[in-house]
OpenMM code with the backbone's topology and positions (N, CA, C; nanometers):
from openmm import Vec3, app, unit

residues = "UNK UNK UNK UNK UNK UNK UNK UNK UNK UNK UNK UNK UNK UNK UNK UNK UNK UNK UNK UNK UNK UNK UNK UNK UNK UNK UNK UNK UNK UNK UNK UNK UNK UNK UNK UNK UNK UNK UNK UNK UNK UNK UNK UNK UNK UNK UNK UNK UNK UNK UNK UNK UNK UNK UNK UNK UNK UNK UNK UNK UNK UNK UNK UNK UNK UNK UNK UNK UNK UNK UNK UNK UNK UNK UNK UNK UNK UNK UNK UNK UNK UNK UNK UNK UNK UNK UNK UNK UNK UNK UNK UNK UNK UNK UNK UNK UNK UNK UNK UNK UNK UNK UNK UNK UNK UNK UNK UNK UNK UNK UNK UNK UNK UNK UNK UNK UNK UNK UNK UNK UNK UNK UNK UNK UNK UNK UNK UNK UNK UNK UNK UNK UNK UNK UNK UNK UNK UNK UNK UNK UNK UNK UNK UNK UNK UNK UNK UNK UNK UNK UNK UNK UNK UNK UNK UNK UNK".split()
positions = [
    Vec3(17.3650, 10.6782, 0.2085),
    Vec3(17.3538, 10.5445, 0.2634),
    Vec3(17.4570, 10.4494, 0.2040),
    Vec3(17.5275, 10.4663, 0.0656),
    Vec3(17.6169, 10.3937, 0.0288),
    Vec3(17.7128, 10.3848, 0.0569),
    Vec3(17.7951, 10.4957, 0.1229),
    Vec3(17.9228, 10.5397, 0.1868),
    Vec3(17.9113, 10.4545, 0.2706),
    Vec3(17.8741, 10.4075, 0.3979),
    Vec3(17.9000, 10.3158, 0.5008),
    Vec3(17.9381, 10.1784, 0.4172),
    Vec3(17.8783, 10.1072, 0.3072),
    Vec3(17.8780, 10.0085, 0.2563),
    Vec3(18.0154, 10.0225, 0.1950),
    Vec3(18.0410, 10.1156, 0.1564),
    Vec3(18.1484, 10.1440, 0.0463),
    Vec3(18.2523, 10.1675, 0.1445),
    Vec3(18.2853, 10.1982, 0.2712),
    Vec3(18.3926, 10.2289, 0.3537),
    Vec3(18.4130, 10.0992, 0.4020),
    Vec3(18.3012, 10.0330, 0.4278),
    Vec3(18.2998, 9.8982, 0.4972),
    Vec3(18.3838, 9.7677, 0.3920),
    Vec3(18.3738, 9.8111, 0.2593),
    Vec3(18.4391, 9.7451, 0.1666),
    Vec3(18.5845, 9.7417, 0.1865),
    Vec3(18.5885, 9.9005, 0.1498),
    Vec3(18.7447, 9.8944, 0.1360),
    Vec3(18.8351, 9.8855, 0.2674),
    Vec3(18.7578, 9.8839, 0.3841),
    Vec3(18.8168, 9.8323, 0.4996),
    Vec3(18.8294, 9.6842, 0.5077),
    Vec3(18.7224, 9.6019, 0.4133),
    Vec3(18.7514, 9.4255, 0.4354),
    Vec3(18.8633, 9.4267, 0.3326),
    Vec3(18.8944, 9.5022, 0.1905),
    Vec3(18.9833, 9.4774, 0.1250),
    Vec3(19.1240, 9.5128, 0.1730),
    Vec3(19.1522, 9.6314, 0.2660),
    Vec3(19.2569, 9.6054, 0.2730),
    Vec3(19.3051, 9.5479, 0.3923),
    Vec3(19.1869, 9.4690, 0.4513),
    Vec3(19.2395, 9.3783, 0.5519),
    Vec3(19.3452, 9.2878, 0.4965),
    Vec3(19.2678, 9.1999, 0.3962),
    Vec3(19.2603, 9.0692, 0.3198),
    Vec3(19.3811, 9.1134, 0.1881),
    Vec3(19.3889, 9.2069, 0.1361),
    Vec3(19.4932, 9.2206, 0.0227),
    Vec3(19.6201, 9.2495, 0.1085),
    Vec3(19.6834, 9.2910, 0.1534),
    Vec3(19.7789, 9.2836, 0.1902),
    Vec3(19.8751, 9.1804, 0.2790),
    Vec3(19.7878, 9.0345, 0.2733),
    Vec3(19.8236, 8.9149, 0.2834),
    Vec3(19.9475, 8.8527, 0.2017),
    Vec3(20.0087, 8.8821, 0.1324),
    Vec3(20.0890, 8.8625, 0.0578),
    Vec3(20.1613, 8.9551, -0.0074),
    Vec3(20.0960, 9.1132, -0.0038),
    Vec3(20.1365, 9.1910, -0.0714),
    Vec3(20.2794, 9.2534, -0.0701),
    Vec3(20.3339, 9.2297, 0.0582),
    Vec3(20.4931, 9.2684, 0.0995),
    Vec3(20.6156, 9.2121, 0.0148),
    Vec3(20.5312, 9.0769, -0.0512),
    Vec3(20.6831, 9.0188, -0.1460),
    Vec3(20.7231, 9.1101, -0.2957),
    Vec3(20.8440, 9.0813, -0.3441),
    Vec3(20.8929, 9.1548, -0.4585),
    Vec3(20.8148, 9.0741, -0.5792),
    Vec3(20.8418, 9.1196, -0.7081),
    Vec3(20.7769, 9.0537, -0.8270),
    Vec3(20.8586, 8.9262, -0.8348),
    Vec3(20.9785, 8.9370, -0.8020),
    Vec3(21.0676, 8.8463, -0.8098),
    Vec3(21.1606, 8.8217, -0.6666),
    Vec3(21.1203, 8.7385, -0.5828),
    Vec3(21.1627, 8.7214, -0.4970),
    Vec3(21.3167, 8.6379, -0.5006),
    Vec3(21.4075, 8.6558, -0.3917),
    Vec3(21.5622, 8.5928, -0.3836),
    Vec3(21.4694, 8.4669, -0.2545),
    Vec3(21.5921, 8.3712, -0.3186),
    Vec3(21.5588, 8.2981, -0.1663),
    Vec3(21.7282, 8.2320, -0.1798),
    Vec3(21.8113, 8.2453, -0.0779),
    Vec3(21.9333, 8.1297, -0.0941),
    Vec3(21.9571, 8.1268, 0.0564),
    Vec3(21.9230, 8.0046, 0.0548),
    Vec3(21.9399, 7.8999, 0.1836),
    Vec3(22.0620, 7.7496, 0.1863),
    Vec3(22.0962, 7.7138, 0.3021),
    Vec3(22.1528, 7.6182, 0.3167),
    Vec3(22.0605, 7.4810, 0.3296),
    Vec3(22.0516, 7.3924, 0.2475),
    Vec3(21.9976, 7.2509, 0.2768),
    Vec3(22.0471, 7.1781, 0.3792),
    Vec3(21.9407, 7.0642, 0.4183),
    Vec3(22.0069, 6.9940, 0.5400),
    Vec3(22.0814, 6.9296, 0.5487),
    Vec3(22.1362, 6.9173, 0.3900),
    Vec3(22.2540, 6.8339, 0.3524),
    Vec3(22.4168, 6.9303, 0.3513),
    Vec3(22.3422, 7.0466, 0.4070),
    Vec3(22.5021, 7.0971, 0.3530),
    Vec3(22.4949, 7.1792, 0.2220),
    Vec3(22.4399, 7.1839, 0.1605),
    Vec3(22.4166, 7.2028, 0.0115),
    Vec3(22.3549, 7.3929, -0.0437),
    Vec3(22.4054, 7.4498, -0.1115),
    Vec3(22.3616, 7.5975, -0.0956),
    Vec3(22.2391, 7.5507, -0.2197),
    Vec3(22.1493, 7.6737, -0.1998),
    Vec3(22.0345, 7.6477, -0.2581),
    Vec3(21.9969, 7.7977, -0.2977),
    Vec3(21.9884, 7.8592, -0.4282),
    Vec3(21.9376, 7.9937, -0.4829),
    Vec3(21.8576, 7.9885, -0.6442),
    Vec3(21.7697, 8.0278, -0.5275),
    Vec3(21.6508, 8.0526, -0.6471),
    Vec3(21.7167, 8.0793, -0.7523),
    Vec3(21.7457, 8.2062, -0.7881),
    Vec3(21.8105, 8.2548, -0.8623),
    Vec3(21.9098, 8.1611, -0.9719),
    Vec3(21.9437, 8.0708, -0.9833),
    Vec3(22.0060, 7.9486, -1.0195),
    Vec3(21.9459, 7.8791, -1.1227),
    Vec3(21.7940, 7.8561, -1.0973),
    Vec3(21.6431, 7.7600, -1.1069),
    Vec3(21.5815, 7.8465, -1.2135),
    Vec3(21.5833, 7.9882, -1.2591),
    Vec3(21.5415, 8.0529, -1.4260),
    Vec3(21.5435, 7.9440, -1.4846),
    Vec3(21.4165, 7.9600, -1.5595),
    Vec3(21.4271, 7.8779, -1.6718),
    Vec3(21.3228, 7.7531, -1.6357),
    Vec3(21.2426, 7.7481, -1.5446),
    Vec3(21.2127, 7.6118, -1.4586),
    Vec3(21.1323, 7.6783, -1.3684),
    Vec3(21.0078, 7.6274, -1.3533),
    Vec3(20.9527, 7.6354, -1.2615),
    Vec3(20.9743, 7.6204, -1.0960),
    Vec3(20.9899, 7.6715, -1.0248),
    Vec3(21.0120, 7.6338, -0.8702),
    Vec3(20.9158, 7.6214, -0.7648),
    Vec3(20.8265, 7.5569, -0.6958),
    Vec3(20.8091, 7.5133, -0.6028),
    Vec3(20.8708, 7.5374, -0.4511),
    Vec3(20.8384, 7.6952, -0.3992),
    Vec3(20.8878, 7.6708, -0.2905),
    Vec3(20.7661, 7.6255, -0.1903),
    Vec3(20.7790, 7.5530, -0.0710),
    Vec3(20.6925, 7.4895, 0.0188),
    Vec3(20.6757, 7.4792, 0.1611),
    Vec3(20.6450, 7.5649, 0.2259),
    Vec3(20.6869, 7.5414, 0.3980),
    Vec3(20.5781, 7.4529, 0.4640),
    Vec3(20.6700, 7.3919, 0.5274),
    Vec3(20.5924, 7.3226, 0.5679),
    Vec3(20.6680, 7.2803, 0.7269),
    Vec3(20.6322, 7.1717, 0.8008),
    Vec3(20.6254, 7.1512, 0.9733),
    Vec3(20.6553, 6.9817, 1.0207),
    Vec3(20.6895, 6.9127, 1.0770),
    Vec3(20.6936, 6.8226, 1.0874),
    Vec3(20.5246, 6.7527, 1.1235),
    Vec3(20.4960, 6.8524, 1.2433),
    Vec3(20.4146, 6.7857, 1.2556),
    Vec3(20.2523, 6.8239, 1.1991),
    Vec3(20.2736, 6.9521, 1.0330),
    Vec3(20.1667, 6.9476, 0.9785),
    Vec3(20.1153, 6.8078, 0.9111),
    Vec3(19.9765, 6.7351, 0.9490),
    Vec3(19.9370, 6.6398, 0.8848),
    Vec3(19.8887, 6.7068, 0.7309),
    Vec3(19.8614, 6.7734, 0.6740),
    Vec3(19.8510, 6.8018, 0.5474),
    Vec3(19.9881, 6.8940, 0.4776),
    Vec3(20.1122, 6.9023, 0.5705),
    Vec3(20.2171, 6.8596, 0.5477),
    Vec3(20.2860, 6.7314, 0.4767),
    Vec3(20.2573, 6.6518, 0.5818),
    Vec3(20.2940, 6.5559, 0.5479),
    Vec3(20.2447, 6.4757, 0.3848),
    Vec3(20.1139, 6.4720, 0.4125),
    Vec3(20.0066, 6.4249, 0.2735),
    Vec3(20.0987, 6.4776, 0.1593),
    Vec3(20.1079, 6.5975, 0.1503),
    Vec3(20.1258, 6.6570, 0.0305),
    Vec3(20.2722, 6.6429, 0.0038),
    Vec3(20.4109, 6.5872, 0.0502),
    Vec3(20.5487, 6.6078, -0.0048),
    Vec3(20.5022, 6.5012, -0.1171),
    Vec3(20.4846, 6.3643, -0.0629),
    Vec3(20.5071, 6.2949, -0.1868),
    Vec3(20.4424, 6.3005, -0.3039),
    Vec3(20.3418, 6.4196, -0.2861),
    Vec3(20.2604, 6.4828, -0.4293),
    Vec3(20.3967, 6.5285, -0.4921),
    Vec3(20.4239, 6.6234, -0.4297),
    Vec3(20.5200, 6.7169, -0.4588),
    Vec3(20.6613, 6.6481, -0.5367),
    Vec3(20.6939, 6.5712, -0.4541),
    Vec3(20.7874, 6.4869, -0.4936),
    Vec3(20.7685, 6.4075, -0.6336),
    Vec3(20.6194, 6.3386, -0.6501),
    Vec3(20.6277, 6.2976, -0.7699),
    Vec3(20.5525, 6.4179, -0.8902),
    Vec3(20.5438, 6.4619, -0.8315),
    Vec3(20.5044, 6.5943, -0.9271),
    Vec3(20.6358, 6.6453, -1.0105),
    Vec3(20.7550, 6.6060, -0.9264),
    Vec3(20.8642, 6.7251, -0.9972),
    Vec3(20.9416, 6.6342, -1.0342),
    Vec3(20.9693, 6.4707, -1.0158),
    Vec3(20.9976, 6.3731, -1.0739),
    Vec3(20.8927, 6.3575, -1.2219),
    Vec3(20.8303, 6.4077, -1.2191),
    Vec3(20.7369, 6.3853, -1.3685),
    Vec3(20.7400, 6.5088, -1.4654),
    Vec3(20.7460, 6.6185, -1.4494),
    Vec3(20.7885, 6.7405, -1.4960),
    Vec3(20.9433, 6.8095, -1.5096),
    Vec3(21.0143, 6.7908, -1.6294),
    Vec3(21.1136, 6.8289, -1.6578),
    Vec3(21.1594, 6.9708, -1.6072),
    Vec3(21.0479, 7.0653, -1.6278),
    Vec3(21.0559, 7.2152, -1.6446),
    Vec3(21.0321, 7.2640, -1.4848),
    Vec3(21.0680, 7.1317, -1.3758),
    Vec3(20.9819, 7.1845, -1.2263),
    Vec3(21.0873, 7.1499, -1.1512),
    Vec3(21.1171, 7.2047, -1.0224),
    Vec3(21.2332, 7.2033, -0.9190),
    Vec3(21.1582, 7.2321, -0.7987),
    Vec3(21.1640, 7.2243, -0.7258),
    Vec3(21.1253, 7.2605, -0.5585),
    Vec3(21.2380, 7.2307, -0.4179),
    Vec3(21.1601, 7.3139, -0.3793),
    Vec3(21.2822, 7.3633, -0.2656),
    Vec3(21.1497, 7.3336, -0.1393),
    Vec3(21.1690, 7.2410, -0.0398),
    Vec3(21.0884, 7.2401, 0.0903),
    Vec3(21.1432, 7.3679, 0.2066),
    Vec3(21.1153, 7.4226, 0.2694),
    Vec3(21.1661, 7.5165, 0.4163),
    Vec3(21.0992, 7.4303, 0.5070),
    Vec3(21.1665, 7.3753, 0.5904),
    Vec3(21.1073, 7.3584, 0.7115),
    Vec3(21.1058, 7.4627, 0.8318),
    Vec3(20.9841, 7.5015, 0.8611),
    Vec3(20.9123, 7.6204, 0.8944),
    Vec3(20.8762, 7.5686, 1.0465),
    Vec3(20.9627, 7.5522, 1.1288),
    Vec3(20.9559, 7.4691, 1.2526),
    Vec3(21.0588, 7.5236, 1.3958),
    Vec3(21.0171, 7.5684, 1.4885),
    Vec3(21.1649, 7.5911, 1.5783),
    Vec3(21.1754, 7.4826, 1.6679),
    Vec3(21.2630, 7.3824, 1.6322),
    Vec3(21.3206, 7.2258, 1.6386),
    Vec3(21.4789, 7.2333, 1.6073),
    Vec3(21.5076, 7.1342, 1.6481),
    Vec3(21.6460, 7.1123, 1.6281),
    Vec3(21.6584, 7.0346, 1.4863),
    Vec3(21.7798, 7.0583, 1.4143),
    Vec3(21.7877, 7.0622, 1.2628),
    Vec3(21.7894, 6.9116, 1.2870),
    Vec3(21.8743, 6.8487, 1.3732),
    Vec3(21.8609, 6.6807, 1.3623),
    Vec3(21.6994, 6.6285, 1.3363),
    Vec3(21.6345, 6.6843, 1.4252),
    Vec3(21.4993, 6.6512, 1.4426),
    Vec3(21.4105, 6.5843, 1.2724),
    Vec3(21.4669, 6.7701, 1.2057),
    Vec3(21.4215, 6.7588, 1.1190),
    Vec3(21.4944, 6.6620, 1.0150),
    Vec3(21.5732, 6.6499, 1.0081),
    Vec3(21.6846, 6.5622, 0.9265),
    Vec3(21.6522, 6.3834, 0.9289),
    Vec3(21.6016, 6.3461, 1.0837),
    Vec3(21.5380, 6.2347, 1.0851),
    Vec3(21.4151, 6.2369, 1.0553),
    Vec3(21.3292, 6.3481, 1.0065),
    Vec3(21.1914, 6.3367, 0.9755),
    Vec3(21.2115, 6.3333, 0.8266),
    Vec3(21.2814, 6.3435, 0.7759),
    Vec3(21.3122, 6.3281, 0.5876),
    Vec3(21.3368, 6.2329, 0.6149),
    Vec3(21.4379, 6.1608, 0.7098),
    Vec3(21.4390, 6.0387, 0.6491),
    Vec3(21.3760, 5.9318, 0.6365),
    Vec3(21.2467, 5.9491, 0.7483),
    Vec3(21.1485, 5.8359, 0.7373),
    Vec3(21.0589, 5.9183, 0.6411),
    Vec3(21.0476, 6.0093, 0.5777),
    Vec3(20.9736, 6.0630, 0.4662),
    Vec3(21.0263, 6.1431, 0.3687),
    Vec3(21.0829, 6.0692, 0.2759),
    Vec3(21.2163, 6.0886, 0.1772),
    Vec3(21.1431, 6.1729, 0.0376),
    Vec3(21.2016, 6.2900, 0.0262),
    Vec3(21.1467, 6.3466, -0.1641),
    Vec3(21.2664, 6.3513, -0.2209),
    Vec3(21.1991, 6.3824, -0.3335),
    Vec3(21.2811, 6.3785, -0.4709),
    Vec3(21.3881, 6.5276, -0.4881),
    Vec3(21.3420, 6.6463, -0.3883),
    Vec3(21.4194, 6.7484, -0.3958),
    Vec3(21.4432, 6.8001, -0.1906),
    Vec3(21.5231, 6.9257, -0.2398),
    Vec3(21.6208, 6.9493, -0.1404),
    Vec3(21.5134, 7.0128, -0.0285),
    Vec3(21.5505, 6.9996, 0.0913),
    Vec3(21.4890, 7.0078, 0.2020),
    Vec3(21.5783, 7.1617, 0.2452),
    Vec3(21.5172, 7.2398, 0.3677),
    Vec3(21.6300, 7.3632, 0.3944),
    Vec3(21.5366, 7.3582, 0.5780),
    Vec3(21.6313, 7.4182, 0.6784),
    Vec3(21.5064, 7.4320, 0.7555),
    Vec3(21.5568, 7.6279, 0.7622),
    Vec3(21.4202, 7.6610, 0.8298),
    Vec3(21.4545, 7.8518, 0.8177),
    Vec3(21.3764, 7.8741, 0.9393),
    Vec3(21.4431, 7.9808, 1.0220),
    Vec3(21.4262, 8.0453, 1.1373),
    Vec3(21.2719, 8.0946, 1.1233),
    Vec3(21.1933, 8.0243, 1.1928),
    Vec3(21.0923, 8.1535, 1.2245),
    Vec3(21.0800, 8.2223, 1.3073),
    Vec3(21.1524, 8.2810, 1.3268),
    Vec3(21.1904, 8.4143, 1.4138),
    Vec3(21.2553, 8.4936, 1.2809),
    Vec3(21.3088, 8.4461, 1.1887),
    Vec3(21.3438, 8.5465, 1.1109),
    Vec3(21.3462, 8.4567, 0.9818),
    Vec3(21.2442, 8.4551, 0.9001),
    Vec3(21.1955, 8.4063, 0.7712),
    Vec3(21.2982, 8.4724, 0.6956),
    Vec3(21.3031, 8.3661, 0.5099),
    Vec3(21.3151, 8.4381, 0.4233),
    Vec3(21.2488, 8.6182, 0.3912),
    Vec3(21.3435, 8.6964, 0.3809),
    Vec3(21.3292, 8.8060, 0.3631),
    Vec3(21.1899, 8.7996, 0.2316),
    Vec3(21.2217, 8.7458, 0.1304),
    Vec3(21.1372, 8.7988, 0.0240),
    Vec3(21.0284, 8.7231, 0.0688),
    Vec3(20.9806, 8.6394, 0.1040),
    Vec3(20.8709, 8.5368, 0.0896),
    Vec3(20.7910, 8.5835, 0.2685),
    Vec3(20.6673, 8.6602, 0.2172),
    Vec3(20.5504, 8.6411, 0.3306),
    Vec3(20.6050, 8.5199, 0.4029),
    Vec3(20.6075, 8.5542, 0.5916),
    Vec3(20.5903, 8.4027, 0.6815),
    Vec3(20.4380, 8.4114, 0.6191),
    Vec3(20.4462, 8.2638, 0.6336),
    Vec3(20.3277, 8.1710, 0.6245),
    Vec3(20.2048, 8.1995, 0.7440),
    Vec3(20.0815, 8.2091, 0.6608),
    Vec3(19.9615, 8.2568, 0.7397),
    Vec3(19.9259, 8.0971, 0.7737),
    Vec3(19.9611, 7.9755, 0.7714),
    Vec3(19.9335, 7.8814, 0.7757),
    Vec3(20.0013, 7.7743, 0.7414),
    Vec3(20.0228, 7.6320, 0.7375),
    Vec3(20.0897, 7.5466, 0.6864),
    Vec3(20.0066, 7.4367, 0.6365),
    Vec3(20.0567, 7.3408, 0.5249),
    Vec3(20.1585, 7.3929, 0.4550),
    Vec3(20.1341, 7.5698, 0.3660),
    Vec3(20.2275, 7.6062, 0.3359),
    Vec3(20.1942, 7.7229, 0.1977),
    Vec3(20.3168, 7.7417, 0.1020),
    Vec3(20.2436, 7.7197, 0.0087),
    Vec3(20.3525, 7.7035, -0.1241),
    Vec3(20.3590, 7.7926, -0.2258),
    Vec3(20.4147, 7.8441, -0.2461),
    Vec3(20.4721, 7.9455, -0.3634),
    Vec3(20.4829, 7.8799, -0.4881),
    Vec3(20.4786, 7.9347, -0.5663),
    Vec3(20.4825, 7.9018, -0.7398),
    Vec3(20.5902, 7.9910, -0.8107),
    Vec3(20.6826, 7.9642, -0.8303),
    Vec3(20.8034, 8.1051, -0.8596),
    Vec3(20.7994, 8.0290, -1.0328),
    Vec3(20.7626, 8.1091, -1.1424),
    Vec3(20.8018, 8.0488, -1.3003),
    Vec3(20.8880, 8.0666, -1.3396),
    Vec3(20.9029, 8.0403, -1.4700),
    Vec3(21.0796, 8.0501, -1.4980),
    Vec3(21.1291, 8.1961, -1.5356),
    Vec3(21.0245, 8.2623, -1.5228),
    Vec3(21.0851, 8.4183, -1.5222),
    Vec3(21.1462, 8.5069, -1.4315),
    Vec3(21.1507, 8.4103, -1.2796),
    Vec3(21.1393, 8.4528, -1.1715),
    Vec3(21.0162, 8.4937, -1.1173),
    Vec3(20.9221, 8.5082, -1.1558),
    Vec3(20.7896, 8.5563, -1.0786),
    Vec3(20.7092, 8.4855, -1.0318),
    Vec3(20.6096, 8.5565, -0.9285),
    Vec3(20.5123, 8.4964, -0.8268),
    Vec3(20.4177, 8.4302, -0.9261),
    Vec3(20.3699, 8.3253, -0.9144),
    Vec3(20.1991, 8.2781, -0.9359),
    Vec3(20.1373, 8.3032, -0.8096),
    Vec3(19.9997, 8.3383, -0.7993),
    Vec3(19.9319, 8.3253, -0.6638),
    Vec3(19.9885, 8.2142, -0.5828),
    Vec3(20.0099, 8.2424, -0.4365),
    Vec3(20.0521, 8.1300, -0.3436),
    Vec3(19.9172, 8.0455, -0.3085),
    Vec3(19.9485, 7.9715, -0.2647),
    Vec3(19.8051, 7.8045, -0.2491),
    Vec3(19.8908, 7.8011, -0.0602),
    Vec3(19.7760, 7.8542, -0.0068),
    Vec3(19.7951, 7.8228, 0.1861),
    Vec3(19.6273, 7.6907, 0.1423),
    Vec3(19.7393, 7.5899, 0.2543),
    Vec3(19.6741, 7.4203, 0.2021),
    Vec3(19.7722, 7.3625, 0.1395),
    Vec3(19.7163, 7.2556, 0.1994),
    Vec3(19.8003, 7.1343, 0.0990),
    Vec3(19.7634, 7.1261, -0.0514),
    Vec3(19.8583, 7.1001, -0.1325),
    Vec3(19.8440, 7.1036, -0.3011),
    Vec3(19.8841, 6.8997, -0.3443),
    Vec3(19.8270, 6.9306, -0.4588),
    Vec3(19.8424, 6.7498, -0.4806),
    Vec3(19.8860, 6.8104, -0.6413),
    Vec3(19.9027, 6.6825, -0.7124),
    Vec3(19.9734, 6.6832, -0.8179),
    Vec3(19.8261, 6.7826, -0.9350),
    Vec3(19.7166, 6.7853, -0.9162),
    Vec3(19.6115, 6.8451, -0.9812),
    Vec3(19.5902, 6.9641, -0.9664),
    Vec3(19.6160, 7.0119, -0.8546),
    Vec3(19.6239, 7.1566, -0.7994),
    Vec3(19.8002, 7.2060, -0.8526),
    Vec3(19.8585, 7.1548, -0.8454),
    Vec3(20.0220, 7.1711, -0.9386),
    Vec3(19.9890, 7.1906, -1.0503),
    Vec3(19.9463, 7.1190, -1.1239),
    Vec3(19.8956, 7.0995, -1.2663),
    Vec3(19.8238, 7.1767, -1.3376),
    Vec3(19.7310, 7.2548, -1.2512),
    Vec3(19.6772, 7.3677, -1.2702),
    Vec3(19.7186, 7.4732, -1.2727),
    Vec3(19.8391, 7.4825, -1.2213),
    Vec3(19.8996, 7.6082, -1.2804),
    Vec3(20.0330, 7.5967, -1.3165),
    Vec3(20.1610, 7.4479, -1.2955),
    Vec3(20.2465, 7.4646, -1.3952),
    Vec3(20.1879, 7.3869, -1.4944),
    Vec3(20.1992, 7.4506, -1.6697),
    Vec3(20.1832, 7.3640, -1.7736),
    Vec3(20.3192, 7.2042, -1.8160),
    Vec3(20.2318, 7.1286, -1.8486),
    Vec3(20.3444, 7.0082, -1.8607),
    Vec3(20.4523, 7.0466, -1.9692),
    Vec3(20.5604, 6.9908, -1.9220),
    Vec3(20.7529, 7.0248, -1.9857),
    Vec3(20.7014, 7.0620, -2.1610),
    Vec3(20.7937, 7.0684, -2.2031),
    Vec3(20.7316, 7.1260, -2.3788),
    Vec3(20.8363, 6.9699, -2.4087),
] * unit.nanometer
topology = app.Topology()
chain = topology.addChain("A")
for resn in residues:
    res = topology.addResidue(resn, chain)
    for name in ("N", "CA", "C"):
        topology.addAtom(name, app.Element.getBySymbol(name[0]), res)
């Protein structure tokens, strides 16, 4: 009688674990910003990174940059990189920073063909936690505020 229970398990687990499981320990990301500007992870060792996709027209998108923004204006040891995760025209997005301005670099990325290392997003926003070793922290799908940041980068030394 336990076998059904026990098959039934490991069929919900590997529904649900392999949600994320496709990325490397250390993921690459190098993208062009909307400024023109090259952008590689790889660069950012040493420092926490913040990557973040997000949509123009996610409303808990929106909520959460200027967390973000003053989150990494207050933390020495923190950097973030936004993707705009949208199929729009790059102007589009370029006038949507500017009536909603952060403290770090914006990129927009094909979804039709995502960053290679980084799971597309099961949802928006979803943010990655890359530490200064290069490695994953669990990803946060939802909006994050400066307390939910805080909780898992420790403040600058």
């Amino acid at each position: 009688m336990k076998l059904p229970y026990l098959a039934a398990g490991i069929a919900l687990l590997a529904a649900v674990a392999p949600a994320f499981a496709a990325m490397p320990e250390k993921p690459t990301l190098q993208v062009k910003t909307l400024d023109g500007k090259p952008f590689d992870l790889a660069q950012h060792r040493g420092t926490w990174v913040i990557v973040n996709y997000w949509a123009t027209w996610c409303a808990p998108c929106i909520k959460e940059m200027p967390e973000i923004s003053d989150f990494v204006k207050t933390h020495k040891n923190v950097q973030a990189i936004g993707l705009a995760f949208e199929d729009t025209d790059k102007a589009e997005v370029a006038a949507f920073v500017q009536k909603h301005p952060v403290s770090y670099p914006i990129a927009q990325v094909d979804v039709t063909d995502p960053p290679k290392d980084f799971d597309p997003p099961k949802g928006l926003p979803t943010t990655y936690l890359i530490k200064p070793d290069g490695t994953l922290a669990p990803p946060i799908v939802g909006g994050v505020d400066k307390v939910k940041l805080g909780k898992v980068i420790p403040d600058s030394p």
